[in-house]
N, CA, C and O atoms as a DFTB+ gen file, in Angstrom:
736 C
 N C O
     1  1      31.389      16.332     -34.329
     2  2      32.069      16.126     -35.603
     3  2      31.057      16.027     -36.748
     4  3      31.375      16.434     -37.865
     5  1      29.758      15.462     -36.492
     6  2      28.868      14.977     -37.648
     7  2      28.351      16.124     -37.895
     8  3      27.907      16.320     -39.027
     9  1      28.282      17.193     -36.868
    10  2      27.654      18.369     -37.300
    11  2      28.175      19.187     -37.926
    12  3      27.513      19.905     -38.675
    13  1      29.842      19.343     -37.765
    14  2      30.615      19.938     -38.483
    15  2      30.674      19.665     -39.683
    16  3      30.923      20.587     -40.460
    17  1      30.485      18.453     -40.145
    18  2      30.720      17.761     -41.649
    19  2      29.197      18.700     -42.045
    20  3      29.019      19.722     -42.707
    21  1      28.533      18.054     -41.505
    22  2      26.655      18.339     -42.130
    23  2      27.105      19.990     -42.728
    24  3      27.144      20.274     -43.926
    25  1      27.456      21.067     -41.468
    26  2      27.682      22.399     -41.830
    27  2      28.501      22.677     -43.109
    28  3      28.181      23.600     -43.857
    29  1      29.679      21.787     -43.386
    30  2      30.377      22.273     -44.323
    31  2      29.651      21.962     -45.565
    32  3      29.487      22.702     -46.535
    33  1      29.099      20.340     -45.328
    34  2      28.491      20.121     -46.757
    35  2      27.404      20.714     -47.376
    36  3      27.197      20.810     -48.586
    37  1      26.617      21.166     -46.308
    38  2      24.852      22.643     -46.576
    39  2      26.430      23.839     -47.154
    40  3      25.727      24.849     -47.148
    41  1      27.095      24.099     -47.357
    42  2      28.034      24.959     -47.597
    43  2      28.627      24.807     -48.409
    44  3      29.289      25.720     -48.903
    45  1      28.619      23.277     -48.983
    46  2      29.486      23.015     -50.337
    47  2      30.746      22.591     -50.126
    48  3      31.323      22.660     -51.212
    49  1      31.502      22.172     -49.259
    50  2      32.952      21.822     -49.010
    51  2      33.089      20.256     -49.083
    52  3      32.776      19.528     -48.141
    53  1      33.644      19.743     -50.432
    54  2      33.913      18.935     -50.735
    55  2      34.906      17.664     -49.773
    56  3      34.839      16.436     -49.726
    57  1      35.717      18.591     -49.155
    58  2      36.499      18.000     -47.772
    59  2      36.047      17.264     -46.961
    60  3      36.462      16.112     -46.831
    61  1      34.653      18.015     -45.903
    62  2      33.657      17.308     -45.018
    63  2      32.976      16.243     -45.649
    64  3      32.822      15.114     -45.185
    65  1      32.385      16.883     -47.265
    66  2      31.641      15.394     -47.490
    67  2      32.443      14.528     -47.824
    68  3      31.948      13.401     -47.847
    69  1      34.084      14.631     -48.250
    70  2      34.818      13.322     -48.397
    71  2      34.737      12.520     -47.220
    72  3      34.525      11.312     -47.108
    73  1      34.949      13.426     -46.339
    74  2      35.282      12.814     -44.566
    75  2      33.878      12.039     -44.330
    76  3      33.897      10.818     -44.488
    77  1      32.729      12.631     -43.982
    78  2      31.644      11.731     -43.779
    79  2      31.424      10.792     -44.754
    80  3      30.635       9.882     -44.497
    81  1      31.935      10.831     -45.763
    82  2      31.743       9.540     -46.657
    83  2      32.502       8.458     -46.428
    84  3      32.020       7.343     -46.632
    85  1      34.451       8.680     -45.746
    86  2      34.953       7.877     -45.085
    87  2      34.398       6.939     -44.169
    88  3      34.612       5.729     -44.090
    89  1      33.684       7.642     -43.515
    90  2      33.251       7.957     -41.820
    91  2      32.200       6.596     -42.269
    92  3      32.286       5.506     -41.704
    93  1      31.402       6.833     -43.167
    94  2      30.030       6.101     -42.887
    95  2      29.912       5.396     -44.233
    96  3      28.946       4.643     -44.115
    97  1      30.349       5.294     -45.268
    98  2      30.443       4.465     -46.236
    99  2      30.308       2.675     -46.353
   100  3      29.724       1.757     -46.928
   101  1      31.220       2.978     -45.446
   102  2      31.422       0.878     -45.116
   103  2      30.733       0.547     -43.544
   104  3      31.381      -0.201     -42.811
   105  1      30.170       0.789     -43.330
   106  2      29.300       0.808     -42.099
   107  2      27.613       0.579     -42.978
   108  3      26.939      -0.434     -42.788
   109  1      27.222       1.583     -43.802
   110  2      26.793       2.065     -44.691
   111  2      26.055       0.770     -45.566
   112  3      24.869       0.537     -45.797
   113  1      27.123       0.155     -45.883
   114  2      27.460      -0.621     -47.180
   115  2      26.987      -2.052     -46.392
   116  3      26.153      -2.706     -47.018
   117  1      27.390      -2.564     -45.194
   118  2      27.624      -3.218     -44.377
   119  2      25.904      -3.160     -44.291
   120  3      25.268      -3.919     -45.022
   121  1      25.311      -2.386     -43.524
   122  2      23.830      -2.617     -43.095
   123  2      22.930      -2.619     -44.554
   124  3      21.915      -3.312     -44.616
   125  1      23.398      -1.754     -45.781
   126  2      22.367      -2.338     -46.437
   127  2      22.479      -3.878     -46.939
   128  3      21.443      -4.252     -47.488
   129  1      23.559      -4.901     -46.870
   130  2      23.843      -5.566     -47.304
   131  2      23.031      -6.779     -46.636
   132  3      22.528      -7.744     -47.213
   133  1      23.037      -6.388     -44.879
   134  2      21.702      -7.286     -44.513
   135  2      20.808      -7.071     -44.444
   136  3      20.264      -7.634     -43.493
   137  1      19.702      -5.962     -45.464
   138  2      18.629      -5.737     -46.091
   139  2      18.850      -6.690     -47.617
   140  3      18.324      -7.771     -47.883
   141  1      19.634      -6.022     -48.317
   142  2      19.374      -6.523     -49.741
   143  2      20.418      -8.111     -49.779
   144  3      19.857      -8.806     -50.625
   145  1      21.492      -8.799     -49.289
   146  2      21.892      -9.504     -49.655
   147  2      23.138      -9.806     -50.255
   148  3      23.993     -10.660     -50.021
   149  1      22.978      -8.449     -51.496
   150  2      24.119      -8.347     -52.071
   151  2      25.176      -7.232     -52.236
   152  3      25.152      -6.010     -52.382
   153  1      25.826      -7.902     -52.174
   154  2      27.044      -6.203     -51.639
   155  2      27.285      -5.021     -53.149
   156  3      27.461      -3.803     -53.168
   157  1      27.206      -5.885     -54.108
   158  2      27.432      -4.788     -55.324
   159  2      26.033      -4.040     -55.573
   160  3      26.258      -3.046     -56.263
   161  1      24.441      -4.179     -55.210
   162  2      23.745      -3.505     -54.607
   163  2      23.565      -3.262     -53.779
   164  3      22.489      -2.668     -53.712
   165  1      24.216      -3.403     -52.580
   166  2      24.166      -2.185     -51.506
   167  2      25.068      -1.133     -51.536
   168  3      24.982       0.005     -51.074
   169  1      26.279      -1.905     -52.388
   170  2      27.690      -0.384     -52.533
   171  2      27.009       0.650     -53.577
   172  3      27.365       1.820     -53.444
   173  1      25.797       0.277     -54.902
   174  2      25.135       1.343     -55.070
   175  2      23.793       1.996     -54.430
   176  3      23.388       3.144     -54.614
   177  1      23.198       0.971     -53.625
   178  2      22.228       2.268     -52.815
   179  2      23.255       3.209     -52.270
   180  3      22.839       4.351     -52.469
   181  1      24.637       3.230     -51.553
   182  2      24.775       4.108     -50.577
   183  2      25.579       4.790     -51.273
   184  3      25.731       5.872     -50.706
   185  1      26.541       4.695     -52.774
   186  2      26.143       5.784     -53.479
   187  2      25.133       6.503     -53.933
   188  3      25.045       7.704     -53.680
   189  1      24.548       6.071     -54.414
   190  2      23.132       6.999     -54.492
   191  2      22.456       7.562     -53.561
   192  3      21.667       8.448     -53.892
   193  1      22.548       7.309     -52.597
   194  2      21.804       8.163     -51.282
   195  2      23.072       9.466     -51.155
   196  3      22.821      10.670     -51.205
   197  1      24.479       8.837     -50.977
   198  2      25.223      10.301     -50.428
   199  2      25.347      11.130     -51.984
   200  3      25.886      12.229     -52.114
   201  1      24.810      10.446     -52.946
   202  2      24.794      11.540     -54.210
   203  2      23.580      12.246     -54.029
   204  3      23.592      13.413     -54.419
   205  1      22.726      11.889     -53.621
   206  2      21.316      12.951     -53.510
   207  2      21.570      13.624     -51.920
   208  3      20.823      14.594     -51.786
   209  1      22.329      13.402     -50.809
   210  2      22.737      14.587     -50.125
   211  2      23.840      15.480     -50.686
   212  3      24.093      16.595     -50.231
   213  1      24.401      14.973     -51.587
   214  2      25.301      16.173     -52.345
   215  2      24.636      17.162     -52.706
   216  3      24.784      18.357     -52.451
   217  1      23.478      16.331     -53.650
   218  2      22.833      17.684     -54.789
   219  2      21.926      17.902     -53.750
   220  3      21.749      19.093     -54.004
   221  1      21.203      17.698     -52.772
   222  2      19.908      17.887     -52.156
   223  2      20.916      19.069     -50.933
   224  3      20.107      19.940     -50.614
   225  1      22.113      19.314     -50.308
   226  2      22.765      19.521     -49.238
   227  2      22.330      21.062     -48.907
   228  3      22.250      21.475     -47.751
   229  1      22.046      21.902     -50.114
   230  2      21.878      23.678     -49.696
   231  2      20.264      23.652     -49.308
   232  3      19.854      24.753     -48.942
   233  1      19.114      22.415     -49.325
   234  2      18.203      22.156     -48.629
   235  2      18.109      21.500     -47.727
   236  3      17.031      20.913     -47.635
   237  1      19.070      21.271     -46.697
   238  2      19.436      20.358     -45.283
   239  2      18.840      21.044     -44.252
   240  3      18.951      22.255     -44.061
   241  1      18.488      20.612     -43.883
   242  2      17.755      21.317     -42.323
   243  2      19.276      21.504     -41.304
   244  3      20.187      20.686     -41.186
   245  1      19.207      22.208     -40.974
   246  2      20.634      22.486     -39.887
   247  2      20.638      21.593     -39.061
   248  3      21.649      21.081     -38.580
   249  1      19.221      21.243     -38.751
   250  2      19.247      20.254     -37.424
   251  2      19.341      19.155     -37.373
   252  3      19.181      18.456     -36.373
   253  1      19.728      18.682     -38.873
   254  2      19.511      17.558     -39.725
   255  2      20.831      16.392     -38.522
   256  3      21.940      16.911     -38.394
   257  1      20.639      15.098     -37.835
   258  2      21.395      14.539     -37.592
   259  2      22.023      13.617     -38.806
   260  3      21.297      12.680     -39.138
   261  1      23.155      13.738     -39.448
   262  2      23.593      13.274     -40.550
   263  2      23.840      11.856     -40.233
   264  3      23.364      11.297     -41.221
   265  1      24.266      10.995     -39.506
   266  2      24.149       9.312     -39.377
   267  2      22.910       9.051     -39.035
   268  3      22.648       7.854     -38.923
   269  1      21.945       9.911     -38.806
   270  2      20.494       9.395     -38.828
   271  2      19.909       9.019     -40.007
   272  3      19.599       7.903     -40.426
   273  1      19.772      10.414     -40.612
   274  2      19.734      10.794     -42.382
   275  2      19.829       9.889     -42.686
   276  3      18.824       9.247     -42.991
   277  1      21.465       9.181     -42.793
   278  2      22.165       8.051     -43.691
   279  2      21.691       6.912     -43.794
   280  3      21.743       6.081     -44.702
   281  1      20.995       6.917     -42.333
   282  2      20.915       5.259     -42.444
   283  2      19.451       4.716     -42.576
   284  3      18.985       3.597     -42.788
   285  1      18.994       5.773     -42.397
   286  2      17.488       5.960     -43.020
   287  2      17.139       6.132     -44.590
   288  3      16.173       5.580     -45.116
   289  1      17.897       6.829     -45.152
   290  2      18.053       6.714     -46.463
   291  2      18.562       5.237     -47.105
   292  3      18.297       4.653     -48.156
   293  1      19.319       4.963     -46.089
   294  2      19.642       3.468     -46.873
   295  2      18.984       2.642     -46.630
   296  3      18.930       1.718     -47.442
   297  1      18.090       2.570     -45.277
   298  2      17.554       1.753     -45.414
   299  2      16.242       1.712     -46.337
   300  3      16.087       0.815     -47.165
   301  1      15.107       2.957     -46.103
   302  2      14.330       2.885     -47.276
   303  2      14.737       2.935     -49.024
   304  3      13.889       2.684     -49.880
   305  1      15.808       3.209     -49.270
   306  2      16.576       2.879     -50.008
   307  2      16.878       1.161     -50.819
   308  3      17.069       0.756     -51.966
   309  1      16.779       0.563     -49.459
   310  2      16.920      -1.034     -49.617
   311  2      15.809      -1.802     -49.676
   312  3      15.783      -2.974     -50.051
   313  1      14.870      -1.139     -49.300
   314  2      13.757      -1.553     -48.988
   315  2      13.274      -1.263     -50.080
   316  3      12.880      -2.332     -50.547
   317  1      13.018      -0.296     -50.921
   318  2      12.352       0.187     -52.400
   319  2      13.064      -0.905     -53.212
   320  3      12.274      -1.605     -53.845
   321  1      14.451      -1.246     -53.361
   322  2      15.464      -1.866     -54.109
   323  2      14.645      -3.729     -54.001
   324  3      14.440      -4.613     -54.833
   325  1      14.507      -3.647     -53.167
   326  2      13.500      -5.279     -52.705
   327  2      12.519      -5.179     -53.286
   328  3      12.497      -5.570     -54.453
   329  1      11.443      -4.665     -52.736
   330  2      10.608      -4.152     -53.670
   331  2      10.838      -4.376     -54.796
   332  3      10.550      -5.428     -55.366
   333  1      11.436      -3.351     -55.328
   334  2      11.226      -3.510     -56.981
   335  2      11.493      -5.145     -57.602
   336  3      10.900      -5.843     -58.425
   337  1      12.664      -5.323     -56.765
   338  2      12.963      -6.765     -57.348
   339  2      12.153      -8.224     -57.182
   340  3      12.440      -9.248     -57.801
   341  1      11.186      -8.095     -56.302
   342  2       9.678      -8.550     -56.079
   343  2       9.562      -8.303     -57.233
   344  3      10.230      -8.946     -58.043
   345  1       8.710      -7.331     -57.641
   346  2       7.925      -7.246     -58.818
   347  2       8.945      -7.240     -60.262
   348  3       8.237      -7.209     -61.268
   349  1      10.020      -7.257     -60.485
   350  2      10.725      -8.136     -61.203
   351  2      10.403      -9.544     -61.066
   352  3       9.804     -10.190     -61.927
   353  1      10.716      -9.887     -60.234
   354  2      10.543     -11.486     -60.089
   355  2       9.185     -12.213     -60.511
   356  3       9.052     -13.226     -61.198
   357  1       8.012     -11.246     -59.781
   358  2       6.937     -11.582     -60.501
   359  2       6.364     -11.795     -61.848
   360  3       5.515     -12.566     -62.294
   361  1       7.201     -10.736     -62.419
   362  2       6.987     -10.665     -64.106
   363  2       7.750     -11.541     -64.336
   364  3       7.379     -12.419     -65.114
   365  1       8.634     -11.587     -63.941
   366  2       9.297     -13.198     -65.243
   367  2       8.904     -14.177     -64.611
   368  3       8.819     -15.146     -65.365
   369  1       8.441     -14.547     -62.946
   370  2       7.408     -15.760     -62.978
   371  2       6.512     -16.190     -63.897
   372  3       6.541     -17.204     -64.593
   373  1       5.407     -14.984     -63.806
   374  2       4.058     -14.744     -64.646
   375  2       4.433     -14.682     -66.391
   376  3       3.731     -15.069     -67.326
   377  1       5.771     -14.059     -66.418
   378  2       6.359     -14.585     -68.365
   379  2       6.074     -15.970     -68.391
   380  3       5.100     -16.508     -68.918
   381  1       7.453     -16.753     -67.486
   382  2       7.869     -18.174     -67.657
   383  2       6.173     -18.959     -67.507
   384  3       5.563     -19.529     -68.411
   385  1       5.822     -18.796     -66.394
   386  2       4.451     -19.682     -66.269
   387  2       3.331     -19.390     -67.515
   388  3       2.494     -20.275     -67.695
   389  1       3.266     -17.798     -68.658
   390  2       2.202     -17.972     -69.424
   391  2       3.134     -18.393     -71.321
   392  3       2.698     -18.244     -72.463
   393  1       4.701     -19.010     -70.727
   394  2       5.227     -18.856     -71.955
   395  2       5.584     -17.551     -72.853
   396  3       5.769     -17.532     -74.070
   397  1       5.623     -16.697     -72.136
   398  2       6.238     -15.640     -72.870
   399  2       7.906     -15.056     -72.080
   400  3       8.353     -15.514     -71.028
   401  1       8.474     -14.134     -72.800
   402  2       9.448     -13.611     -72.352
   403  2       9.538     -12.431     -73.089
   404  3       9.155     -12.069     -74.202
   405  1      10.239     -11.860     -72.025
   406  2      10.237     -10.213     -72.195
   407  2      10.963      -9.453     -73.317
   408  3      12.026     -10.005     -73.602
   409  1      10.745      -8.522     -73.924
   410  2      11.156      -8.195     -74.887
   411  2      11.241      -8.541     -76.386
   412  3      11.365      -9.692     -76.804
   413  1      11.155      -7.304     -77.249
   414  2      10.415      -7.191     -78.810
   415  2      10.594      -8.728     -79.732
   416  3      11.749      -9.088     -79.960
   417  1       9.493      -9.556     -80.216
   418  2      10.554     -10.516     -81.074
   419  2      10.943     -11.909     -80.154
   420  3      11.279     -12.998     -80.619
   421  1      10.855     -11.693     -79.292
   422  2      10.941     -12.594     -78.001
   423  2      10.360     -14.051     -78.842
   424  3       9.144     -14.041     -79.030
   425  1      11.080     -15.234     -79.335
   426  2      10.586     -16.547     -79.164
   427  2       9.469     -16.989     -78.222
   428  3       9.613     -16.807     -77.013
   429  1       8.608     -17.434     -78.598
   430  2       7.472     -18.133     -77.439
   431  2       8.416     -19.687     -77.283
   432  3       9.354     -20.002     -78.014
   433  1       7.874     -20.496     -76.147
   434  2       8.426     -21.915     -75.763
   435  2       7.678     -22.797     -77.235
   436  3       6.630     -22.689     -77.871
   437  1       9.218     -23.906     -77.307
   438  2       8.268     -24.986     -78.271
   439  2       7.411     -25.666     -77.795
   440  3       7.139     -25.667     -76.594
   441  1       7.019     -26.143     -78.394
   442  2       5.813     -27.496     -78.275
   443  2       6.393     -28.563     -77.056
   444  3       5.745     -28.899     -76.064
   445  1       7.460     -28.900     -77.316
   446  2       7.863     -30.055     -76.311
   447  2       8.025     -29.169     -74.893
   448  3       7.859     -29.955     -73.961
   449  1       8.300     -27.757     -74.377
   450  2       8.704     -27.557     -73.649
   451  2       7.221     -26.539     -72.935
   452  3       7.209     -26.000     -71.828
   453  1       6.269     -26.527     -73.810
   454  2       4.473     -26.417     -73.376
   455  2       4.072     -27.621     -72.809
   456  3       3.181     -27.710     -71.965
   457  1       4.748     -28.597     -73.282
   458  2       4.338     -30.053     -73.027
   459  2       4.802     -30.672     -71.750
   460  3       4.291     -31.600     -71.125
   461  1       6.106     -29.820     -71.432
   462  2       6.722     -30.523     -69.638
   463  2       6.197     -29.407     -69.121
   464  3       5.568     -29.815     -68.144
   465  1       6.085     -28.358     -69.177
   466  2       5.602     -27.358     -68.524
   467  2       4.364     -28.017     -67.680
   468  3       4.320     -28.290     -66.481
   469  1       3.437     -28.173     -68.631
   470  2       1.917     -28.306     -68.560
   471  2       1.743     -30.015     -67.204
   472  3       1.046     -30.092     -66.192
   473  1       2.709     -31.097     -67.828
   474  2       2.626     -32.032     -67.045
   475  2       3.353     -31.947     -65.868
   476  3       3.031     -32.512     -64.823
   477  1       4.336     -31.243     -66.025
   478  2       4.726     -30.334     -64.383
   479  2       3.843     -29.711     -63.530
   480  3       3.735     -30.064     -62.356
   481  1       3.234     -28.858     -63.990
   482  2       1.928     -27.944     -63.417
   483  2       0.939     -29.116     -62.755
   484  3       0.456     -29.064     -61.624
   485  1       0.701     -30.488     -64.009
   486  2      -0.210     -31.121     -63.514
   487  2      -0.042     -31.871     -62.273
   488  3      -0.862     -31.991     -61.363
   489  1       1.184     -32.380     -62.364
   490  2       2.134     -33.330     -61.241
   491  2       1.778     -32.737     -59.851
   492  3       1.359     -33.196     -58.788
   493  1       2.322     -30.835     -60.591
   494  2       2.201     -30.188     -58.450
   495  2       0.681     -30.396     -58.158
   496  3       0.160     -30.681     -57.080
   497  1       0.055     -30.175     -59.442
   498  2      -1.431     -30.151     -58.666
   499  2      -2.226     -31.316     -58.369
   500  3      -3.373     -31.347     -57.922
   501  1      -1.392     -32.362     -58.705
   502  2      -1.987     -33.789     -57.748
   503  2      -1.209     -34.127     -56.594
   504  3      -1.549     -34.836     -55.647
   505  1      -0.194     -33.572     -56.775
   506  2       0.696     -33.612     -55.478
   507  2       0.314     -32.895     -54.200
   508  3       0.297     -33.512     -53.134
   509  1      -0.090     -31.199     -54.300
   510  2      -1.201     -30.669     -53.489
   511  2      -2.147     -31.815     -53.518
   512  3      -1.916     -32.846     -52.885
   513  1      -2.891     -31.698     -54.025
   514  2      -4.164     -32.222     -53.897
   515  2      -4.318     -33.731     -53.184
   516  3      -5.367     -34.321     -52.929
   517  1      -2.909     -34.180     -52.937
   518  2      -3.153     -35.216     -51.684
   519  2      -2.421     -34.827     -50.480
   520  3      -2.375     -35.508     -49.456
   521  1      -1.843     -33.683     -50.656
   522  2      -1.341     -32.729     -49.037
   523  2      -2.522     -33.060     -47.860
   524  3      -3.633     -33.398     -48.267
   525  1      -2.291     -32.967     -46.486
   526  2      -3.203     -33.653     -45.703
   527  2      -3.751     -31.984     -45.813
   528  3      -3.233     -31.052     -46.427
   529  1      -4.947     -32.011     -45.004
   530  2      -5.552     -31.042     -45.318
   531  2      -4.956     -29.637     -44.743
   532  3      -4.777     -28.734     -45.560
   533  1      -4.522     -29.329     -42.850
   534  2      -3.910     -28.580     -43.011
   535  2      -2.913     -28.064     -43.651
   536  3      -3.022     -26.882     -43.975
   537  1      -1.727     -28.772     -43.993
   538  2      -1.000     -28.630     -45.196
   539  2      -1.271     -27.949     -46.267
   540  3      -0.737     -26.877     -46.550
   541  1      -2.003     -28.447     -46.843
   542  2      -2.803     -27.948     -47.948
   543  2      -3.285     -25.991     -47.857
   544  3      -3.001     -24.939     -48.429
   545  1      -4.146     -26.494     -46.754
   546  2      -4.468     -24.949     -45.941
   547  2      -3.506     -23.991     -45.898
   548  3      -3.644     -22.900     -46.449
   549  1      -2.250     -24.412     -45.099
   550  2      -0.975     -23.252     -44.850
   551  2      -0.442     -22.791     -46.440
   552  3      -0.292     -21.593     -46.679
   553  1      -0.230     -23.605     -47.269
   554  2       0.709     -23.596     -48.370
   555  2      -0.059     -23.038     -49.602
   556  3       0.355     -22.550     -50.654
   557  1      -1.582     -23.318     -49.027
   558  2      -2.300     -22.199     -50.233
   559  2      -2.671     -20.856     -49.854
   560  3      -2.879     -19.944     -50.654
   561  1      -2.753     -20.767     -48.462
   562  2      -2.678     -19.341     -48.070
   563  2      -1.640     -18.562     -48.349
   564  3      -1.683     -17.350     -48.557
   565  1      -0.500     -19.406     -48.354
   566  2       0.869     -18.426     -48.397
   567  2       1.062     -18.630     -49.648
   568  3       1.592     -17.617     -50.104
   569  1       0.870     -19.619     -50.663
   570  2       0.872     -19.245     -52.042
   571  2       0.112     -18.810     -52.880
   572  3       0.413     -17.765     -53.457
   573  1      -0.916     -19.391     -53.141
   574  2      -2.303     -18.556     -53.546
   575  2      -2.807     -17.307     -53.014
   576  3      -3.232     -16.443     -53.781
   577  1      -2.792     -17.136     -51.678
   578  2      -3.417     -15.772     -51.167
   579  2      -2.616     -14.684     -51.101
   580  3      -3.003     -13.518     -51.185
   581  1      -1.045     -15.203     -50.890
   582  2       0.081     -14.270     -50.521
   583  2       0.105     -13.272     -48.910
   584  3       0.467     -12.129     -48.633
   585  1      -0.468     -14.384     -48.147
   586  2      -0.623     -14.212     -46.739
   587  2       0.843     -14.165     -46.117
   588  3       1.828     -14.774     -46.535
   589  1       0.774     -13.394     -45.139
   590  2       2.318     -13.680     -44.325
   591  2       1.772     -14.476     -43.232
   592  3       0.603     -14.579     -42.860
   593  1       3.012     -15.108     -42.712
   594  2       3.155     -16.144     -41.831
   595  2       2.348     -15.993     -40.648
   596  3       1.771     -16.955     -40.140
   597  1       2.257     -14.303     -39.987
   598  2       1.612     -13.881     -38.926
   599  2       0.127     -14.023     -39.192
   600  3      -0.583     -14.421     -38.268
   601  1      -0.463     -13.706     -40.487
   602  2      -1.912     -13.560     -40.818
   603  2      -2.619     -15.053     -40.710
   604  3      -3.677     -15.335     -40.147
   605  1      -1.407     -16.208     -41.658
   606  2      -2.058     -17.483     -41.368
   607  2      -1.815     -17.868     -40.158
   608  3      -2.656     -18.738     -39.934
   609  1      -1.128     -17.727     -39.200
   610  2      -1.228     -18.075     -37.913
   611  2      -2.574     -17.626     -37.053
   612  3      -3.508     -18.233     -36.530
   613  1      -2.297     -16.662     -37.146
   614  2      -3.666     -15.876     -36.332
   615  2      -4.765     -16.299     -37.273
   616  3      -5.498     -16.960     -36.538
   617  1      -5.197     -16.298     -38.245
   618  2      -6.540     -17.118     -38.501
   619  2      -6.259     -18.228     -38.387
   620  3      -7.218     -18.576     -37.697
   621  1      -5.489     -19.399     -38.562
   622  2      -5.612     -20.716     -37.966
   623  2      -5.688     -21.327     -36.481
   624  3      -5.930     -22.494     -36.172
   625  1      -5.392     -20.134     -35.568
   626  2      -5.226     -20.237     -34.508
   627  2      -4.266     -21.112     -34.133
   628  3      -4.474     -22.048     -33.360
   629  1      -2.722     -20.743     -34.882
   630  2      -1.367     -21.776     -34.724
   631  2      -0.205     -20.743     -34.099
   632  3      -0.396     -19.534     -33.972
   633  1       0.735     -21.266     -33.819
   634  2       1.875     -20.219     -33.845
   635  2       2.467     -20.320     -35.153
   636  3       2.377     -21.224     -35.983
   637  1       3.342     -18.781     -35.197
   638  2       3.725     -18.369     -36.497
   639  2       5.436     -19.896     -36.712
   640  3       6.044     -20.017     -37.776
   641  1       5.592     -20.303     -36.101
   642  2       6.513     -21.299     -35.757
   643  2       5.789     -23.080     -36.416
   644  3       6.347     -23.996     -37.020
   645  1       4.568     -22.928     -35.995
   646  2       4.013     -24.049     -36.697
   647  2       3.660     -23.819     -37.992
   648  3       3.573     -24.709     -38.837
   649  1       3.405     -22.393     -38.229
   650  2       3.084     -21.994     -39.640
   651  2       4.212     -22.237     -40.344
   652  3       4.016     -22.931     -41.341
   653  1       5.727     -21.777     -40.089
   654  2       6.487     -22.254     -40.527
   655  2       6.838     -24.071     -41.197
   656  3       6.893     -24.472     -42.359
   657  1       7.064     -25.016     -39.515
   658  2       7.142     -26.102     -39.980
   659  2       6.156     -26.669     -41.109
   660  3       6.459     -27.585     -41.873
   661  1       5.094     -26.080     -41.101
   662  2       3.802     -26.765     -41.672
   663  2       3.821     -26.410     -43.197
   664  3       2.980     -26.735     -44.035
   665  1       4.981     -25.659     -43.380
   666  2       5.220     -25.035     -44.922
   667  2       6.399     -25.941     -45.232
   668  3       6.330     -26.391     -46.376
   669  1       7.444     -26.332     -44.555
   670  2       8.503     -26.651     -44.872
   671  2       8.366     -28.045     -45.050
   672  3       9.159     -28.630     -45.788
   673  1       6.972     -28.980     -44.154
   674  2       6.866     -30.047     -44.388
   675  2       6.168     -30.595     -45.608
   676  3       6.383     -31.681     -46.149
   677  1       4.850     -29.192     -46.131
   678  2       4.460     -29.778     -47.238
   679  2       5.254     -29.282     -48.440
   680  3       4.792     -29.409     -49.574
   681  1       6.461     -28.708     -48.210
   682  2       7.883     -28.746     -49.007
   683  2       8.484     -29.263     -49.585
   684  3       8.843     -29.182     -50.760
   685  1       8.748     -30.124     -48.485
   686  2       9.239     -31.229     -48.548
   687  2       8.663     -32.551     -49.013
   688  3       9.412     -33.522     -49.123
   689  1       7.072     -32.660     -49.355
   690  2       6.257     -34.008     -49.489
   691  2       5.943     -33.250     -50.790
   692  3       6.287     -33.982     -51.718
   693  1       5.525     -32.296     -51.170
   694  2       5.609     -31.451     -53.122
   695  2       6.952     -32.285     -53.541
   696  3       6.893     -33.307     -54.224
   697  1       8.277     -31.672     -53.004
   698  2       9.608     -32.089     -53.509
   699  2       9.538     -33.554     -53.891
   700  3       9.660     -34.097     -54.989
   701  1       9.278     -34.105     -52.531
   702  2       8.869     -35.542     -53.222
   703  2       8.283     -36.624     -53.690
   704  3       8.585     -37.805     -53.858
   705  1       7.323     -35.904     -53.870
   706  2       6.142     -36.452     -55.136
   707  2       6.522     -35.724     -56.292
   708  3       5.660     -35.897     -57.153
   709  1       7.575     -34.872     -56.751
   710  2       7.517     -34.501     -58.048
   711  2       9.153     -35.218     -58.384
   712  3       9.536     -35.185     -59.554
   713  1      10.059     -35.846     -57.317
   714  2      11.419     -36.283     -57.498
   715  2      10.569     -37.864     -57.867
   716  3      10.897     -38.555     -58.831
   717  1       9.416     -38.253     -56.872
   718  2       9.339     -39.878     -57.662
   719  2       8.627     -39.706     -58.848
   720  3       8.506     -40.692     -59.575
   721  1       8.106     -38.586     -59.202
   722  2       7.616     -38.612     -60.972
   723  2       8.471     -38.720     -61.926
   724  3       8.255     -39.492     -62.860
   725  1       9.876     -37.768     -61.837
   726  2      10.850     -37.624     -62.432
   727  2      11.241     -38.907     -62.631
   728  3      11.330     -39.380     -63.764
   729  1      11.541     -39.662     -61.414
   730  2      12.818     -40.931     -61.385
   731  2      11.275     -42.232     -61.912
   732  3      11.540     -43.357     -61.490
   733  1      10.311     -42.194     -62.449
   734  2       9.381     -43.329     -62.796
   735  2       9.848     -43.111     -64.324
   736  3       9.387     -43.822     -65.218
């Protein structure tokens, strides 16, 4: 059947590609959604992927397996879509943390709000700075260095499981050394 669709659509028949779009749409929609998270971007990656086998279709390889195609497209598809939104995220980190924001005309922060900023910043960094030492170790590798969990494991000689707890605990001791600053 998938080959029949593939044939009609290298052919232009609007019919087959309705049908394989039935066929694999919400299946489709479904797997990019546990890549990206959210369903109103994954219902447009997998338009956009079966819109570029529309226009891309009179260059299809015959041998092309079309639910292979699909789900390969969506997934690097989802994966670029992450991506990008990483480096979104980074820029308005790196805005918010140097006081700027994006776009022409853009207000800089007032004075009072340079001023919690700055004693916030200072708070985490006495708060690290009495993390016990591995602690300290895991949570600046993975924040400062931008190590994954596997890399600080294997140079600490831990499992990627202790690397975990060992993040979540000095998490949890940041959280609360900056909740008893707040409440003093």
């Amino acid at each position: 059947m998938h080959a029949l669709w593939l044939t009609g659509i290298r052919n232009g028949s609007e019919e087959n590609f309705a049908e394989a779009f039935r066929a694999f749409a919400t299946p489709l929609i479904q797997f990019a959604c546990r890549i990206v998270y959210a369903e109103a971007v994954a219902q447009d990656l997998v338009m956009d992927v079966f819109l570029k086998l529309w226009r891309n279709r009179e260059s299809l390889p015959a041998d092309l397996r079309l639910e292979g195609y699909l789900y390969t497209a969506v997934r690097n598809a989802a994966l670029d879509a992450l991506a990008h939104a990483r480096v979104e995220q980074a820029s308005a980190e790196r805005g918010i943390a140097e006081g700027w924001t994006p776009g022409m005309g853009s207000p800089g922060l007032l004075p009072d709000a340079l001023l919690e900023r700055a004693e916030a910043k200072e708070a985490l960094r006495r708060a690290y700075d009495v993390l016990p030492t591995r602690l300290r170790q895991v949570i600046g590798m993975r924040w400062f260095e931008g190590r994954s969990y596997q890399e600080i494991a294997r140079e600490l000689r831990i499992s990627v499981k202790s690397v975990d707890n060992y993040l979540a605990k000095a998490m949890r001791l940041l959280r609360e050394a900056l909740v008893n600053r707040i409440e003093r």
